[in-house]
C-alpha positions in Angstrom: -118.1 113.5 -153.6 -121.6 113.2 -151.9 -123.0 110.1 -152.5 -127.4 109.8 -152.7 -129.5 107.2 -152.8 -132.6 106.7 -154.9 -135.6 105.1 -154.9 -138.0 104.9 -157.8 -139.5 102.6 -159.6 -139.7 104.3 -163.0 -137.1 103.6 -164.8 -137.3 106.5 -167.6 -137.4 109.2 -164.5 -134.9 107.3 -162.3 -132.4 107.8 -165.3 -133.4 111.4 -165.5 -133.0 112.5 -161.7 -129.7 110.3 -161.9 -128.1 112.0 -164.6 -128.6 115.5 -163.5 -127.3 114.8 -160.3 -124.6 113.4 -161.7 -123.6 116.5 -163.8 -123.9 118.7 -161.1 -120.8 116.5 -159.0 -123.3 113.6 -157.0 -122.4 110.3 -156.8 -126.1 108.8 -157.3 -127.0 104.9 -156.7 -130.3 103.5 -157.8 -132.8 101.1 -156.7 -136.2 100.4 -157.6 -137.6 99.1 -154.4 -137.5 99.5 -150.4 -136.0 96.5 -149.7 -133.4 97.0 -152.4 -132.9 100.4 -151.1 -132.5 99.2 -147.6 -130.5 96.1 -148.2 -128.1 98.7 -149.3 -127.9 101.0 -146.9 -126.8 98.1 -144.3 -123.7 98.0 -145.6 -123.2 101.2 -147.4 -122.9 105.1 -146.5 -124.6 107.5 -148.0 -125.3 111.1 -147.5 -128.6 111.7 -148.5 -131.8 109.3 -149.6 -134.3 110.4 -152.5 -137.0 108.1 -152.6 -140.5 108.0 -154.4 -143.5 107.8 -152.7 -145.3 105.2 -154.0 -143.3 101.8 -154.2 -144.0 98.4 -155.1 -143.1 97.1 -152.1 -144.4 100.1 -150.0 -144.0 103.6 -149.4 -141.4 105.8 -149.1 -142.3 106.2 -145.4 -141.1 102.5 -144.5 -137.5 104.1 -145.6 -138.0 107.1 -143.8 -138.8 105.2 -140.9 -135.6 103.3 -141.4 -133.7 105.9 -141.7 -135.3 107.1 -138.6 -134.0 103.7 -136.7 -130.5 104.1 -137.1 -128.0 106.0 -134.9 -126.9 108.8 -137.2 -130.2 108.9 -139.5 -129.4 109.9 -143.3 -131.8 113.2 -144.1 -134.9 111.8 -146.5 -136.2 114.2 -149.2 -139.6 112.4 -150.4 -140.7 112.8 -154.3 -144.5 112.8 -154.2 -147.2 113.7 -156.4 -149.0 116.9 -155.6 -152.5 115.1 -154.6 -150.5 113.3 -152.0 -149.9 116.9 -149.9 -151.1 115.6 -146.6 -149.1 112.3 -146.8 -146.2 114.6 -147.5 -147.2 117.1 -144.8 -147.0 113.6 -142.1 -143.5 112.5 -143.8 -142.5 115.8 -142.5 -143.5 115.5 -138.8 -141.8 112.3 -138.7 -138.2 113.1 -140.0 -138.3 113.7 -143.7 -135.9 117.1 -144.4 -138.1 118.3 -147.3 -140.5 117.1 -150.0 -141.1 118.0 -153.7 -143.4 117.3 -155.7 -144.1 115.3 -159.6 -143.2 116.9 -162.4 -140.0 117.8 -160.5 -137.9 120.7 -161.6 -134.4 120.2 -161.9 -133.4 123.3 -159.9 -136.0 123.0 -157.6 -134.5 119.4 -157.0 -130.9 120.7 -156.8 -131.7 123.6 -154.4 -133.4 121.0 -152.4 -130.5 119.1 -152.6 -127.8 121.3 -151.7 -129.8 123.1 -149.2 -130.3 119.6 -147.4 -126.8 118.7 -147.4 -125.7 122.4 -146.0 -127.6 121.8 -143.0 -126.6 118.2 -142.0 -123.6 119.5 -139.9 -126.5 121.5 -138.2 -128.4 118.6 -137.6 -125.8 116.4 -136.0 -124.7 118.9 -134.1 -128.4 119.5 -132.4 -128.6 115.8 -132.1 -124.8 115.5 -130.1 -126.4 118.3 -127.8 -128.8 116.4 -126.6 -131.8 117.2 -128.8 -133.2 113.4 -130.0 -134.6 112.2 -132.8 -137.8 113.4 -133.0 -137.4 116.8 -132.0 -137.5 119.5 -133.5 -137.2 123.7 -132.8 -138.2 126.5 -134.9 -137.3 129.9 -134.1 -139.3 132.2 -136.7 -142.9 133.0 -135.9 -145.1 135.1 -137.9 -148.2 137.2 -136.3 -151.7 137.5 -138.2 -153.5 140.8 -138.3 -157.0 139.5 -138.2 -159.1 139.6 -134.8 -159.2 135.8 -134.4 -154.9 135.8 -134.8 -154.9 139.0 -132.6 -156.8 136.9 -129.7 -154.5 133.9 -130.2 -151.5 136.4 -129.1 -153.4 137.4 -126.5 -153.8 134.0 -125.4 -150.5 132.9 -125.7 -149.4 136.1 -124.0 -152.0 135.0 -121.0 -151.0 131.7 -120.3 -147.1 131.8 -121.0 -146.1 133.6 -117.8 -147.9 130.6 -116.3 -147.1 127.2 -115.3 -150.8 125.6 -116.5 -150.0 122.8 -119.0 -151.9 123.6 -122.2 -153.3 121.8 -125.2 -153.0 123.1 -128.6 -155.7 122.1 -131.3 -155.4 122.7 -135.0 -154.8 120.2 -138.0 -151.8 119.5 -139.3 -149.8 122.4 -140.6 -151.1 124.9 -138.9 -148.4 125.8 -136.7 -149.3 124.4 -132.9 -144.9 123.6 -133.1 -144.4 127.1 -133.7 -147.2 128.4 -130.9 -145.8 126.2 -128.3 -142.0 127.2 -129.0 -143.6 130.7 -128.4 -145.4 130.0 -125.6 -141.9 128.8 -123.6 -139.9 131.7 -125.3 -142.6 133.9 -123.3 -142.5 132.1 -120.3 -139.8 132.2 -117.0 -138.2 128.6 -117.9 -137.4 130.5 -121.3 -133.4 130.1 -120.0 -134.3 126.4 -120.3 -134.7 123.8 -122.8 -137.5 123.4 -125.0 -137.9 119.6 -126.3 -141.0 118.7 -129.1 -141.8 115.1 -129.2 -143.3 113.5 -132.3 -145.9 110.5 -130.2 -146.5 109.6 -133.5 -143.5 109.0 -134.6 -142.4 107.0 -131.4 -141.9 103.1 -131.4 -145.2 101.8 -130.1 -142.5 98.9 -128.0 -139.7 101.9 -127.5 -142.4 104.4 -126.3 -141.6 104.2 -122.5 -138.0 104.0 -123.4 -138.1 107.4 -125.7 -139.9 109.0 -122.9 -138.5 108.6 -119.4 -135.5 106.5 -120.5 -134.1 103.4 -119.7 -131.1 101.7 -117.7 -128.6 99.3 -119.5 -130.1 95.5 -120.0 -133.4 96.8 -119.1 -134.8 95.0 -122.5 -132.9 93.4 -125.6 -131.0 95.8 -127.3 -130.1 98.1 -123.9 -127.0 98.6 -124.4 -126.2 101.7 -122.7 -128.8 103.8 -120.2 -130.4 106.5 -122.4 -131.7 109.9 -120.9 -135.4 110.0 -121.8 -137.0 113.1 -123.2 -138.6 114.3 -119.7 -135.3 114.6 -118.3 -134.1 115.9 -121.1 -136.4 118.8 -121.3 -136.0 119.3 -117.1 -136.7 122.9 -116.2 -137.8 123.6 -119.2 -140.5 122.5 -121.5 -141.6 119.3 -123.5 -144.1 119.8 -126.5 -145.7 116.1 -127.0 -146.9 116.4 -130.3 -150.0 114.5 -131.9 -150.5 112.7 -128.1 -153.4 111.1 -129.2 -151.0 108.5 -130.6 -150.0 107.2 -127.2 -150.8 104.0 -126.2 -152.8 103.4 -123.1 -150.1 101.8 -120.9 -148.3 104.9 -121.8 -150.6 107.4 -121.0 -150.9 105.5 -117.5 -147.0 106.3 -116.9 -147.8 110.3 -118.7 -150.4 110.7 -116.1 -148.5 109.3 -113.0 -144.9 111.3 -114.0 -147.6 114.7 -114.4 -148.8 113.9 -110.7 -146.1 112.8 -109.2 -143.3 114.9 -110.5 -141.1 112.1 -111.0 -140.2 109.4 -113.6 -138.6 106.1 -113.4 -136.2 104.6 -116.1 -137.5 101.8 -118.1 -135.6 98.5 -115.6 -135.2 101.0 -112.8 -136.6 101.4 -109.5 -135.7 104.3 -108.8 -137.6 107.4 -108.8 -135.9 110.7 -110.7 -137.5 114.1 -109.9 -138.7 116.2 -113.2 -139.7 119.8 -113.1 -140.9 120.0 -116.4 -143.9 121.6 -118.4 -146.0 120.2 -120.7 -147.3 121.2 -123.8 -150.0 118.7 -125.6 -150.9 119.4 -129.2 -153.1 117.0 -131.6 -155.2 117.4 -134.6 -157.7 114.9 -133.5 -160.5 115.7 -131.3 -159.5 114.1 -127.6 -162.6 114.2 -126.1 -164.2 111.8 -128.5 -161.4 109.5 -128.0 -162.4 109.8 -124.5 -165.8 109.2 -124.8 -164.4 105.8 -127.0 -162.2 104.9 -124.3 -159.1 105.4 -126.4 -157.6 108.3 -124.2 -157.7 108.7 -120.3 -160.2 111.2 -119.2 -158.1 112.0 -116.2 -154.9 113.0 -118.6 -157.1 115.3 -120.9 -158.4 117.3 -117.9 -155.0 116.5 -116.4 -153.7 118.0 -119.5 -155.9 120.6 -120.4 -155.7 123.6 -117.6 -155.7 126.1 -121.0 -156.5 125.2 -124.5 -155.5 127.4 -127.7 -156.8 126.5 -131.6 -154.5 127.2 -134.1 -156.7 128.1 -137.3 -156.3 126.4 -140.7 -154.9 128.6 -143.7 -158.0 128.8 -145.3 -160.1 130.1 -142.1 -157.4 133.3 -141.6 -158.6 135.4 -144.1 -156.2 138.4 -145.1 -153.7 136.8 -143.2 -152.9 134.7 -146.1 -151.4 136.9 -147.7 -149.5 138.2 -144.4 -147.9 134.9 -144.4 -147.4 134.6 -148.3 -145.4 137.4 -148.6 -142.9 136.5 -145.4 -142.5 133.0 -147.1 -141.7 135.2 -150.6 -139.3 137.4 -148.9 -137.7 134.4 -146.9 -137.6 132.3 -150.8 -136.0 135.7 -152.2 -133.0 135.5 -149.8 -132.7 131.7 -150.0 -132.3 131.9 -153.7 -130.7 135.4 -154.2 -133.8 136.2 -155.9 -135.4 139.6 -155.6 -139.5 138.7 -156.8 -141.7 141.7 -155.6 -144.8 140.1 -155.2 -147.7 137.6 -156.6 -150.3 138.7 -159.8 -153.5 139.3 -158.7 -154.5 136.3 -160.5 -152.3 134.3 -158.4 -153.4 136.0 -155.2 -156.6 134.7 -156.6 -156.4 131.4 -156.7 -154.8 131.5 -153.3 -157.8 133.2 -151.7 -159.8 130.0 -153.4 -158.0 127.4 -152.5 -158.7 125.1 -149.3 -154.7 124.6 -148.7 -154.7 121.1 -146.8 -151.2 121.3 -146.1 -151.5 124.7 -144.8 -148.6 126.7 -144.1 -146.5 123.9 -144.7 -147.6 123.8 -148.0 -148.0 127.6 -148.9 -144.4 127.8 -148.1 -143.2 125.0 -150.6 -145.3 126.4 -153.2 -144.1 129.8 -152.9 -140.1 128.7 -152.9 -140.9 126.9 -156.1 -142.7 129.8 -157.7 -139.9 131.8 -156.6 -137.4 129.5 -158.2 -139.1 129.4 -161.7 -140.4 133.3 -161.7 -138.3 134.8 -164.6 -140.8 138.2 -163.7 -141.2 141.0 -161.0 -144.2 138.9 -160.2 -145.4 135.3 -159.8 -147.3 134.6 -162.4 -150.2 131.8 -162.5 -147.6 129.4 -165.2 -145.2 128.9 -162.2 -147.6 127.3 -160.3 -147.9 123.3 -159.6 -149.8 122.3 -162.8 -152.1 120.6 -160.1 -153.0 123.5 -158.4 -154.2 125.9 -161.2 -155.8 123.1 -162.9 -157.9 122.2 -159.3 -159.3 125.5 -159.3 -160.7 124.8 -163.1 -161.8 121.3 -162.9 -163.4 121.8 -159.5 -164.3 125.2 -158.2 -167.7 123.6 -156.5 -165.2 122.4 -154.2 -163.2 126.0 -153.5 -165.5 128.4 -154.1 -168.5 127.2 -151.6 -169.4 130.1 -149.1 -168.3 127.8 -145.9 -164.7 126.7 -146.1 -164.5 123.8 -143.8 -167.5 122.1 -145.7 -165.6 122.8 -148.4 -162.5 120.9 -147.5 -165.2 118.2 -145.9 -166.0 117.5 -149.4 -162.4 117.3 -150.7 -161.5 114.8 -148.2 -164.0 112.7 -148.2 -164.1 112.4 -151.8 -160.8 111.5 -151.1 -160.9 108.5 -148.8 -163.6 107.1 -151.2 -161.5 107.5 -154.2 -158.5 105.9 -152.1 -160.6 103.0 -150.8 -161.9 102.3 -154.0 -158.3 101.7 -155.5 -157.6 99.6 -152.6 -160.5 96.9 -152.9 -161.7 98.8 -149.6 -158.8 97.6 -147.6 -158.4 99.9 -145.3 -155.4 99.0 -143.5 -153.6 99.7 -147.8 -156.5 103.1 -147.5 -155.1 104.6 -144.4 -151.4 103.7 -144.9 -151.8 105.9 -149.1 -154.0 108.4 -146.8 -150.9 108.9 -144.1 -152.9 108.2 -141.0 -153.6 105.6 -138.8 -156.8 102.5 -138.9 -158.0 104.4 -135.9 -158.1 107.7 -137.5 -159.7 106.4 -141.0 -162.3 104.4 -139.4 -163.4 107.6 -137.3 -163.6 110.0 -140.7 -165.6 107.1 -142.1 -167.8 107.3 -139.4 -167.8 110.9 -139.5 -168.4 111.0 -143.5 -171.4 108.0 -143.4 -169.0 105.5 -145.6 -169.2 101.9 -144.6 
């Protein structure tokens, strides 16, 4: 029998997730806090971990990040509620399998479920072959059919062939994994392997280590020499993912390995050649970190010989739709569910709304809708509750004629409303907000808030 864990504090819905699992053949244990929760897992197995959110003693993030710590990490489906998408969005770059969101439907939740523990044998087998924790490859890639996603093929199509290490902008979501797993498919080390590194999910301590490796006693805890992710990805390609993250002592070692062509263990001496290409991408804006002094001028320009911008959801026009209807098709075959299409009411209130999560989040919404529809069509009732209602209570917000103000407004409103919960401390603000001091105190500064 498959055994879960789960975190949540109340009680009443605890009981409720706990029973159903149980009738569908789980074995479910309960706790009501992290350290409960992870005081259990040191000396107990389990197959999956559930956890809320929002935790008295935390977030369900600390648990993801211990799951993250150990050597076989147990798969982490996060229950959050649906104005928490962007803190949902980051639990997914750093290792969480999936996340659903409050009021949870059963079979949702049991799909989820299954689906999960179907692909841990997957997992474990890409981690055994050499692809760590923290990486992460995605074959399927969809093409837009507006000019602006017509020029970012051509781009891609441009600068592949090459060997020019390239940045790629765009906020989270938006698919800069998918672009840059393009980008070495097109290119001649396509026989070799392609590595994505999460800097943001990296150890700020076990950085060096996670990188370029380490021998064995090199620090406490080196056990064994470990095979770092640049020789890992040797003649092929390494996507470092949301590099604005890196410490400066780190970015010192990035620069010197991108010059030199070599790396050196963490406790070694010894110099290991790399032939390796790199591929940046970040959703933060590098060249005011360099202007701050928070990132090396000489590894941006070091970095960025080409630069491609992956467009939010809500700037791409018809393509929404492009992209809707591959995630309904791809839902449809998940679930052995045969949905033509969306009402045009539906299609409606996509057009309006500013989609934070991006595709990320179109894709969730649309495997729930498919889940639910009991029609030809997805109608507006299948929807998240939160997201119809957002379009009534505030269509200021979604309806304004330029889009990224739009969203300005929405997320600002949002780190007020956030701060203000939290007695304006913003180390509490940016941890509910998923993102780090540095990154809240440059949208306050950005936003006027003090």
């Amino acid at each position: 029998m498959r055994s879960i864990l789960l975190v949540e504090d109340d009680v009443s819905y605890s009981r409720i997730i706990r029973n159903f699992l149980e009738k569908n053949g789980f074995e479910i244990v309960t706790k009501e806090k992290i350290s409960d929760g992870i005081s259990f897992l040191n000396s107990n197995n389990v197959n999956l971990i559930i956890t809320d959110y929002r935790l008295p003693d935390g977030t369900g993030l600390d648990i993801l990040d211990f799951s993250n710590s150990l050597s076989n990490p147990i798969p982490v489906i996060l229950i959050t509620n649906y104005s928490d998408i962007r803190i949902a969005v980051k639990a997914m770059k750093i290792g969480a399998v999936e996340y659903i969101t409050k009021p949870i439907n059963p079979d949702e939740l049991l799909v989820t479920v299954k689906e999960t523990l179907a692909d841990i044998p997957k997992r474990r087998a890409l981690s055994s072959s050499g692809t760590a924790k923290g990486v992460t490859v995605k074959d399927d890639y969809i093409t837009g059919k507006i000019e602006a996603s017509l020029k970012l093929e051509e781009y891609i199509s441009l600068v592949a062939p090459t060997d020019l290490s390239v940045i790629v902008l765009g906020e989270t979501g938006t698919g800069k994994e998918y672009i840059s797993k393009k980008i070495h498919k097109l290119s001649k080390r396509n026989s070799g392997p392609f590595i994505a590194v999460d800097c943001g999910a990296l150890s700020k301590d076990l950085a060096g280590s996670e990188l370029f490796g380490h021998i064995k006693g090199a620090f406490t805890g080196a056990t064994d020499t470990r095979t770092g992710h640049f020789e890992t990805a040797n003649g092929g390609t390494i996507l470092l993912d949301e590099i604005g993250n890196l410490s400066y002592d780190i970015q010192i070692k990035l620069l010197r390995a991108l010059q030199e062509k070599t790396i050196k263990k963490t406790g070694s001496n010894t110099e290991i050649p790399i032939d390796v290409r790199v591929i940046a991408a970040t959703n933060d804006d590098l060249q005011i970190q360099v202007k701050k002094g928070e990132f090396r001028e000489d590894l941006y320009h070091r970095l960025n010989e080409f630069s491609i911008t992956a467009l939010p959801l809500r700037e791409r026009g018809e393509d929404l739709m492009v992209f809707a209807d591959y995630f309904l098709n791809q839902s449809n075959f998940k679930l052995g569910k045969s949905i033509k299409g969306f009402s045009p009411e539906v299609e409606q209130i996509f057009k309006n709304y500013p989609w934070p999560g991006n595709l990320r989040e179109l894709k969730n919404i649309i495997r729930r809708s498919v889940l639910l529809s009991q029609k030809e069509y997805i109608e507006v009732g299948v929807l998240p509750e939160d997201l119809s209602s957002e379009i009534i209570k505030e269509p200021s917000l979604l309806y304004e004629r330029d889009p990224k103000n739009s969203l300005r407004v929405h997320e600002k409103e949002m780190i007020i409303k956030t701060l203000e919960n939290v007695n304006f401390n913003k180390s509490k603000a940016a941890k509910l907000l998923g993102m780090d001091r540095k990154t809240l105190y440059n949208k306050m500064e950005k936003y006027g808030l003090k």
